[in-house]
C-alpha positions in Angstrom: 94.0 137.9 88.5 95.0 137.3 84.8 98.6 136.1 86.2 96.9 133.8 88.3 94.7 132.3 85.6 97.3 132.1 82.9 99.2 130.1 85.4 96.6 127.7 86.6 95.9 127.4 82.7 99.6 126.2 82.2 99.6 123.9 85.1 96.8 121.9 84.1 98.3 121.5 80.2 101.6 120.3 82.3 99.8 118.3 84.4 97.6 116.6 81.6 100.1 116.1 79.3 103.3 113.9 80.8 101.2 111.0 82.0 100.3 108.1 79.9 100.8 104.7 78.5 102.5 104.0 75.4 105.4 106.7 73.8 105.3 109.3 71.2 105.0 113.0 70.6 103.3 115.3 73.1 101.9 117.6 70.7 99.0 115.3 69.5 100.4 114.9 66.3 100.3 111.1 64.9 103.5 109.7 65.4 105.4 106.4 64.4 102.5 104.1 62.5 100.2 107.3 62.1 98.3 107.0 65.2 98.1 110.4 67.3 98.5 110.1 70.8 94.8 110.5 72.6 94.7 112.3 75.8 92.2 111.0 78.5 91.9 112.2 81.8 90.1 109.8 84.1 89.2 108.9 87.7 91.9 107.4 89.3 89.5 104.6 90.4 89.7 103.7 86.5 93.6 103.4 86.0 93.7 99.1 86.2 90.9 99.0 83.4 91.7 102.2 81.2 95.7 100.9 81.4 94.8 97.7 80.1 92.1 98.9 77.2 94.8 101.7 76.5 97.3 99.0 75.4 95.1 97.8 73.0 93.5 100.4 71.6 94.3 100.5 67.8 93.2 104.1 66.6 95.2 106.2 69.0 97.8 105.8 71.8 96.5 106.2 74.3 98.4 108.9 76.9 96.5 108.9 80.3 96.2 111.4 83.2 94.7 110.4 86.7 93.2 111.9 88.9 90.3 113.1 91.5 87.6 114.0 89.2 87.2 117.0 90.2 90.6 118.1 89.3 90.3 116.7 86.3 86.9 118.9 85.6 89.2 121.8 86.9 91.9 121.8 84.6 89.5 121.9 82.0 87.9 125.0 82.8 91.1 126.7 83.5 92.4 125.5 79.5 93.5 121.9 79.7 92.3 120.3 76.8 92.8 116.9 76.8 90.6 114.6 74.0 88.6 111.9 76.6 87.2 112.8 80.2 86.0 109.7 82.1 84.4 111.0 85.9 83.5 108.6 89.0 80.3 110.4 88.6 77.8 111.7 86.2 77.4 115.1 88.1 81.1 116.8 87.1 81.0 115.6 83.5 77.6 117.1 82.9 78.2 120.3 84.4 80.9 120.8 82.1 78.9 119.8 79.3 76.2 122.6 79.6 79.2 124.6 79.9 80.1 123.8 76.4 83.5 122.2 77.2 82.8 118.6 76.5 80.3 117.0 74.4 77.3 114.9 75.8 78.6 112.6 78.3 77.1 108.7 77.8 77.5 106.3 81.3 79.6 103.3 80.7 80.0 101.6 83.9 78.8 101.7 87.4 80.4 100.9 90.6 79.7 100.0 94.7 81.4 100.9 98.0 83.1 99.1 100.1 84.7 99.6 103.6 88.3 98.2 102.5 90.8 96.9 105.4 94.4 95.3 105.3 94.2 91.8 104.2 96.1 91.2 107.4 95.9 92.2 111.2 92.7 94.4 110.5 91.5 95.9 113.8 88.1 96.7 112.0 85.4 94.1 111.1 82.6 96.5 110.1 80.7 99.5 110.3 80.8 99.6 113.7 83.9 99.7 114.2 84.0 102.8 113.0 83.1 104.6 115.4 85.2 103.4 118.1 88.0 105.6 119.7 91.5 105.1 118.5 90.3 103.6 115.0 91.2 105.9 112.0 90.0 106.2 108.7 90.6 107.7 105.4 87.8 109.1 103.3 87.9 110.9 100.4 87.7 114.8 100.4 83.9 116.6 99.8 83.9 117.3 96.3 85.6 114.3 95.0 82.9 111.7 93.8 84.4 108.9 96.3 83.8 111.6 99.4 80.7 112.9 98.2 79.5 108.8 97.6 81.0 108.3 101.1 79.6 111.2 102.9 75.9 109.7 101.4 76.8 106.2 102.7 77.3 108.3 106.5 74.4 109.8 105.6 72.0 107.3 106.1 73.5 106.5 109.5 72.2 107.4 112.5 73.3 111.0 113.0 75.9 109.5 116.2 77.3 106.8 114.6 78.0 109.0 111.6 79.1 111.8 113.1 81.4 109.3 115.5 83.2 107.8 112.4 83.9 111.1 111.0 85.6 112.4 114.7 87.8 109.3 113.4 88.8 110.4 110.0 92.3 111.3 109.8 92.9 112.1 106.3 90.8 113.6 103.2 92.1 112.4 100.3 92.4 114.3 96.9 91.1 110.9 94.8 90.7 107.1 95.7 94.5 106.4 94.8 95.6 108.4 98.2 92.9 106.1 100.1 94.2 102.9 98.9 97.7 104.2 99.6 97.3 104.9 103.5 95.3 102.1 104.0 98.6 99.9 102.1 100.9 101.7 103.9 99.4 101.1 107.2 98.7 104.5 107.9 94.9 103.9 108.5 93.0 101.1 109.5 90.1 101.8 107.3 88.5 103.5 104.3 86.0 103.9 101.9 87.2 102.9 98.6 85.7 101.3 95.4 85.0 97.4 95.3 86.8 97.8 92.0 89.9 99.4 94.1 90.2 96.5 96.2 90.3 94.4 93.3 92.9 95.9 92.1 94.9 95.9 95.2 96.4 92.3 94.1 95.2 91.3 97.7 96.9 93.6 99.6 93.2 95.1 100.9 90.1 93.1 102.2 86.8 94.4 101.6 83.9 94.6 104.0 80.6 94.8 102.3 78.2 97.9 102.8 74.2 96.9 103.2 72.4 97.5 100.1 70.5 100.2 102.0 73.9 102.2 102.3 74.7 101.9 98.4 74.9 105.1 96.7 74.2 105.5 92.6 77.9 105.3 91.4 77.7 106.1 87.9 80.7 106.6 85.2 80.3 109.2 82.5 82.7 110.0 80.1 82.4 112.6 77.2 84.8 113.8 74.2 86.0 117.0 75.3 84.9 119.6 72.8 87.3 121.1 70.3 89.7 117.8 70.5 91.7 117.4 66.9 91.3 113.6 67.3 87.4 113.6 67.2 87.1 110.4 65.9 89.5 108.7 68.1 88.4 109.9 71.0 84.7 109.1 69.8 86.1 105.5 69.6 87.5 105.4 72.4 84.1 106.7 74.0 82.3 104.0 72.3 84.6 101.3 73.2 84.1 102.0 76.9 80.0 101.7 76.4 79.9 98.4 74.4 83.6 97.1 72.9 86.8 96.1 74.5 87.2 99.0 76.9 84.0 97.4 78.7 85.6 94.1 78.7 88.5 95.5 80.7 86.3 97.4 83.0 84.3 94.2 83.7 87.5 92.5 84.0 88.5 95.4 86.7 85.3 94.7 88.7 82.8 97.3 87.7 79.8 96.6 86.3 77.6 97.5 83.8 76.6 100.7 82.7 72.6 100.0 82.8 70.5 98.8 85.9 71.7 97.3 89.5 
């Protein structure tokens, strides 16, 4: 068992530390200009506007790590320590803050679903479609926030339709990024993605929109994660998200505010 969780600890360093945008040392030492690299690991629903307020963050450069957040919340608790978390949800990043790993969490965006198709040749038009035999779907998998949000959406279905469209799902994904990627590829004709995901698929996706009825609470937490040597950067960075540039971009990306509907 220690074997096991010494290696799952090493992993999620590894896996945490390559990714990013913008250079430098991998230690979280300041580099060239003095600015230490900041770690953030974030939804992967978030890469488009995190990139882009990354580049242009001044106190730190930025080194990102995407993911399902979930697995992102994992590698924490197995020893990751990366200086930002930024969750699909509010759930994950408040679990691990009355576990003492990150400090409170603030919501700086929110989000809505949509049933994304190929911008061309769809075979599906809407929700009823669904259900129909030979039409496949990707979904996300149960304890990622975009399969949890999308089992909700099914939820308030009747029970046949619902369970029907599940019978049709041929692929769970790990995070939103594996969605959007069968549904480009052409390996489904359908999924449930973020409206901000189809934004960000330069048009190569069509979204359908879900009834207001459907809607789920998507909400975007992100917290400092606790013992980070770059506190004040990654406070910054935090702020920025909630009221400065980083909200601009996430605007830009097609979320919306943190407050309200």
């Amino acid at each position: 068992m220690h074997r096991l969780l010494v290696a799952l600890a090493l992993a999620a360093v590894l896996a945490v530390a390559p990714a990013g945008c913008g250079g430098g040392s991998d230690d979280g030492h300041a580099g060239a200009g003095g600015r230490p690299d900041l770690k953030v690991s974030a939804a992967a629903s978030l890469q488009t506007a995190l990139t882009a307020y990354g580049d242009a963050f001044g106190e730190a450069r930025a080194r990102f790590s995407f993911a399902g957040s979930d697995e992102l919340a994992a590698q924490i608790r197995a020893g990751a320590r990366p200086d930002v978390y930024a969750a699909a949800n509010a759930e994950l990043p408040d679990a691990l803050h009355a576990e003492g790993l990150v400090e409170a969490p603030v919501a700086f965006a929110r989000n809505r679903l949509a049933l994304a198709v190929p911008a061309k040749g769809a075979r599906v038009a809407g929700l009823a479609d669904l259900a129909h035999p030979g039409v496949t779907l990707a979904i996300g998998s149960p304890t990622v926030p975009i399969g949890a949000y999308t089992r909700s959406v099914l939820g308030r279905l009747p029970a046949a339709q619902a369970k029907a469209i599940l019978a049709n799902a041929r692929s769970q994904e790990p995070d939103v990024a594996g969605i959007v990627g069968k549904l480009t590829q052409g390996a489904v004709d359908a999924g449930f993605v973020y409206v901000s995901d189809v934004r960000a698929s330069k048009g190569a996706l069509r979204a359908i929109a879900l009834p207001d009825r459907l809607q789920p609470e998507v909400t975007y937490e992100a917290a400092v994660v606790a013992g980070t040597r770059h506190a004040a950067a990654a406070r910054a960075f935090v702020r920025g998200l909630v009221s400065g540039a980083g909200q601009r971009d996430l605007r830009a990306a097609g979320f919306l505010a943190p407050g309200g509907r």
